[in-house]
N, C-alpha and C positions, 0 to 999 in steps of 0.2 A: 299660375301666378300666386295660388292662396296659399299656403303653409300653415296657416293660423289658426285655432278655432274662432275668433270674432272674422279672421278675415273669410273663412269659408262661412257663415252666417252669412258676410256683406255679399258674396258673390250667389251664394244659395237665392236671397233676395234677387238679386238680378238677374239670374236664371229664371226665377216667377215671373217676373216682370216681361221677361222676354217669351215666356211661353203664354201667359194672358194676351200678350196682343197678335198673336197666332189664334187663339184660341177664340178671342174675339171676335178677328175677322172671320175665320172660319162658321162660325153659327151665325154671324150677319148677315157672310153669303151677298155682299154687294162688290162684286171684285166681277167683271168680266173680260173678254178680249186679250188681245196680247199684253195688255197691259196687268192682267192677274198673272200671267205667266211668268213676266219679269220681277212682278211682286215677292210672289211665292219661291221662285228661285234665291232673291238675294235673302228673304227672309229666313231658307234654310241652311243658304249661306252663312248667316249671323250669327243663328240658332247654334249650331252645330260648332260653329269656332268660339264663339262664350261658353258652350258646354265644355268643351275638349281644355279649354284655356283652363278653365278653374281646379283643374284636378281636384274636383271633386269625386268623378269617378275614373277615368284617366288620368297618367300624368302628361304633363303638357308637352306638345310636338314639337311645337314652332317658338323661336324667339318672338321677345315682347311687339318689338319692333313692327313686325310683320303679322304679327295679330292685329295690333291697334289700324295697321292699315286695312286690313280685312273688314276690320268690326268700320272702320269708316265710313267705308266707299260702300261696304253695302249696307250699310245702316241708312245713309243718304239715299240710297236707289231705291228701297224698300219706300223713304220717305216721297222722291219725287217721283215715284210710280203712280205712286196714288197718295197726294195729297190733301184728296177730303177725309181720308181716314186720320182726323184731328189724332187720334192714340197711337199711331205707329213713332210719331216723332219721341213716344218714352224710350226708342231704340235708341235714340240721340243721345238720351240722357244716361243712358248703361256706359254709352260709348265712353262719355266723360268721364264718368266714375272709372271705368278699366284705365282710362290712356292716363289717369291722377294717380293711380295704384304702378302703375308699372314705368312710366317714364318722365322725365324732370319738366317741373313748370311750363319754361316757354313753348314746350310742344303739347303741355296743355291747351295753354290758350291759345295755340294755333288750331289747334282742334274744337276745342267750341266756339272759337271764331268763325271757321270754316263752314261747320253742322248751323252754325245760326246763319249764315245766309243761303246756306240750304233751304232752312224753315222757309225765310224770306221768300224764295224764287219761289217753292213749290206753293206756300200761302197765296201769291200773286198768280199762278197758272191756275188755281183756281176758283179765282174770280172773287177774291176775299178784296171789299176796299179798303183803301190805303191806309186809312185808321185801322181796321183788323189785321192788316200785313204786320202794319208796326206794332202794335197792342202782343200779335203773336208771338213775335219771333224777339221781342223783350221777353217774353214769359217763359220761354223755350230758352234764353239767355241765361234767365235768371238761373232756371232749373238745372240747368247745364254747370252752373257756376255755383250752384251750393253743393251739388255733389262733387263737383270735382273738389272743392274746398274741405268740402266733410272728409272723402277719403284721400284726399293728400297728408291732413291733419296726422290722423289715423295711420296712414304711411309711415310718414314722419317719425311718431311715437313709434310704432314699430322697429325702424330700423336703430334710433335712439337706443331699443331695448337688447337689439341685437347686438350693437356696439358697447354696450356695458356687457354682454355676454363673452362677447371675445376677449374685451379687456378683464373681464373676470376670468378666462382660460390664461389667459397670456402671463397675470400673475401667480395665477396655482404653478403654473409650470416653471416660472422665475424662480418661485419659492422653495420646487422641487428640486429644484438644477442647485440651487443655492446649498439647500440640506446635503444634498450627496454631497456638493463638493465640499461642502464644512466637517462633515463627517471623513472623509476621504482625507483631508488635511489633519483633522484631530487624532487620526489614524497614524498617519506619516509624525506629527510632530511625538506622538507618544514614542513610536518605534524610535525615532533620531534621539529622545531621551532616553528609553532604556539602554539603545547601544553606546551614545555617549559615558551616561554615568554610573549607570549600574552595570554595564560590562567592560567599564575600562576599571571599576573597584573591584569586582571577581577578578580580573586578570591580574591587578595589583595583590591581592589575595593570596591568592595560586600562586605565585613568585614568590612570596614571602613564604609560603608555606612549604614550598621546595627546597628555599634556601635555608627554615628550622627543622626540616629532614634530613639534610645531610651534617645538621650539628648535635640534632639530638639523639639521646643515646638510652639504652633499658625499655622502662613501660613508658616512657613518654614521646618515643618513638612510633609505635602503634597509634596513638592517638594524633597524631602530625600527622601517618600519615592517610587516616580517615578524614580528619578534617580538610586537606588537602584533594584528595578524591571527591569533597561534598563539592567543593569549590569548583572543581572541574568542572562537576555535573550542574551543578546553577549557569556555568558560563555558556554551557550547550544547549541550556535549558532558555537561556535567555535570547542568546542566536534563533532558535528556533522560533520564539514567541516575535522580536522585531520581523525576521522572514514573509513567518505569516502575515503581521499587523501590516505590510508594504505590498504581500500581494493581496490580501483580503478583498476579493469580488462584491461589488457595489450591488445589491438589492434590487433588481429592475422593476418586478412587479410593483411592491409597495408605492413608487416614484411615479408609476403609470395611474395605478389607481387616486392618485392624490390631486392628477390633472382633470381626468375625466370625470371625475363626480361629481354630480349637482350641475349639471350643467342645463341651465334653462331651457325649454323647448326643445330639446332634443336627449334621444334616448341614445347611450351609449352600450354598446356589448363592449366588454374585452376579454383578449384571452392571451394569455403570457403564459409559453411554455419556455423555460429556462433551463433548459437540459444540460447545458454548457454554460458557468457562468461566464460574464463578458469583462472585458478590460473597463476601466473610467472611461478610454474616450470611448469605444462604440455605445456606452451603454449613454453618453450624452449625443451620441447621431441619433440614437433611439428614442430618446424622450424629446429633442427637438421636432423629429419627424415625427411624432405622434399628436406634438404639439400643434404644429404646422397643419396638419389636415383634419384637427380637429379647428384649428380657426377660420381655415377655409371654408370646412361646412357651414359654420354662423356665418358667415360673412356671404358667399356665394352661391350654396349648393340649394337652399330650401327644403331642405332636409327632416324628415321627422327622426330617422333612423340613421348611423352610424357604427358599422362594424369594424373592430381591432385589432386583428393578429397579430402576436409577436410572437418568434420563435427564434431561439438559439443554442443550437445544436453542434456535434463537428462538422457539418457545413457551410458552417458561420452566421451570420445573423440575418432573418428577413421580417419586413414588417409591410404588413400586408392594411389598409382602409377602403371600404367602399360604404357607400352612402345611400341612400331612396332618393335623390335629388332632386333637381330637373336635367341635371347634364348639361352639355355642353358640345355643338358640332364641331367646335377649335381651341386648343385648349391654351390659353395665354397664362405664361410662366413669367406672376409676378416676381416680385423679391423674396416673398417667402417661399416661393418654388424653386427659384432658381438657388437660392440661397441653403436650401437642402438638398440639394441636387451637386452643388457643390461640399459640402458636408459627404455626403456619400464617396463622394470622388477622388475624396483628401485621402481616403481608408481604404479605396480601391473598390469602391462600390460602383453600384449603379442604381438610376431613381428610374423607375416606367411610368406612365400616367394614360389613362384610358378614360373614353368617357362617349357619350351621343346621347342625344337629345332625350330625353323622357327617361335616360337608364342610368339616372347616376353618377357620379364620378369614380374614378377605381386607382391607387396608388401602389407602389410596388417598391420597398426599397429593398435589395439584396446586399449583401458587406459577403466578404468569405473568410472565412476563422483565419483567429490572430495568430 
């Protein structure tokens, strides 16, 4: 669930947290009977699913969902196993803080709802009076509800920062798609000028110049008809130049690097081999779909890293992303997937997508030359 350096700090914390009260009971050594067995069981239940959650040194297995229930049910068991161990109930208070980090409010407070009258029962099993049941399990309320408050806060800002991230990708890439096609137009409007008016004055040129060769006569014949011939060669000269300026290959690299850079929290590789320049529109399937899985990664992947091939070659164009993520076991294909998915499809392409749990996300766009 961390991505973050503050957020690995906050769960680093809770990781200590959770192994001090392991640690504790261990050297207190007041646990006996089945009832240490069931202790010890859920505690390394907990232990083990807070470590693996924080990819801290792993990346994470299991959706949020089914951790939070994990970290619950045995954070509670851990608690009503043995509730004169006053310190096991800081397992409650981890709980909070994960299910504030990773899922929305009201299943906050159904969870520290829940874990407080956990307190409650196990307070009352053993033999705390009813002043101390209630005196506890407000204190355990309380504690429950400032960390979850602290790191929801903190959440919050987080994702705040992620969603200024994406809308800062979103406009580099506006910007980029903008430039090309501004430049792509200032291209065509020059060529539509030179062959409008400067080669319809050479062609008017050249006619006249024909028609003062077959009048003029001596040395100033010669000279008609070189000047005549210059004229020729400026009108072919000019053909040639509108040709080029209408097909002139649009620049991919420089449009890709404009998107990807500076991108907060996350590291970008790219690599644009452009062995074959590309037409306007694929080289706009290409910077969309670059765009595209670069806002996915801020947005979904929790991503430190972000890898970018593009290549196009005579086998036409592929663009290849994959991420350090958390992955994903089903991959739901919002608007901006399907929405390049359909872009490829227009061109005769195809989009692939791969992905599982702990490995990242992987995309695949293929197009085959124009």
């Amino acid at each position: 669930m961390v991505p973050g350096t503050a957020e690995r700090m906050s769960a680093g914390a809770g990781l200590l947290a959770t192994l001090a009260v392991g640690i504790t009971t261990f050297v207190a050594g007041s646990l006996e009977g089945q009832s240490a067995v069931v202790w010890w069981v859920a505690y390394g239940v907990f232990a083990l699913t807070f470590a693996l959650d924080t990819e801290m040194f792993f990346r994470a297995l299991l959706p949020e969902r089914p951790v939070v229930a994990i970290l619950v049910v045995s954070g509670m068991t851990v608690w009503l196993a043995e509730p004169q161990l006053g310190w096991s109930s800081v397992l409650l208070v981890v709980t909070a803080a994960t299910t504030a980090y990773a899922l929305e409010p009201r299943w906050v407070a159904a969870v520290v709802v829940a874990q407080s009258l956990a307190v409650c029962v196990g307070t009352a099993l053993s033999g705390a009076t009813v002043a101390g049941v209630f005196l506890t399990t407000i204190t355990y309320f309380a504690f429950q509800a400032f960390a979850a408050l602290v790191i929801g806060s903190a959440r919050k800002e987080a994702r705040a920062r992620e969603e200024l991230a994406v809308a800062h990708a979103e406009l580099r890439a506006s910007a980029a798609v903008l430039e090309t096609t501004s430049r792509s137009a200032e291209r065509l409007r020059i060529a539509r000028e030179l062959h409008d008016v400067l080669g319809h004055q050479l062609t008017a040129l050249a006619l006249e110049l024909e028609v003062a060769a077959h009048r003029t006569t001596g040395d100033g014949l010669e000279h008609v008809t070189r000047a005549r011939g210059i004229a020729k060669g400026l009108l072919t000269d000019v053909r040639a130049t509108v040709g080029e300026l209408r097909d002139a290959p649009v620049g991919l690299e420089p449009t890709l690097r404009m998107i990807v850079s500076d991108v907060p929290g996350l590291t970008v590789s790219l690599s644009v081999a452009e062995v074959r320049p590309l037409d306007e529109e694929r080289t706009l399937v290409a910077v969309r779909c670059v765009q595209e899985a670069l806002t996915n990664t801020l947005r979904h992947a929790r991503a430190t890293r972000l890898r970018i091939e593009v290549r196009s070659d005579a086998d036409g164009l592929t663009v290849r992303a994959e991420d350090d993520g958390r992955g994903t076991a089903a991959i739901e294909r919002g608007n901006g997937l399907r929405g390049m998915a359909e872009r490829a499809e227009a061109i005769g392409g195809t989009l692939t997508l791969a992905s599982e749990p702990g490995r990242g996300f992987r995309l695949l766009l293929s197009v085959g030359p124009s």
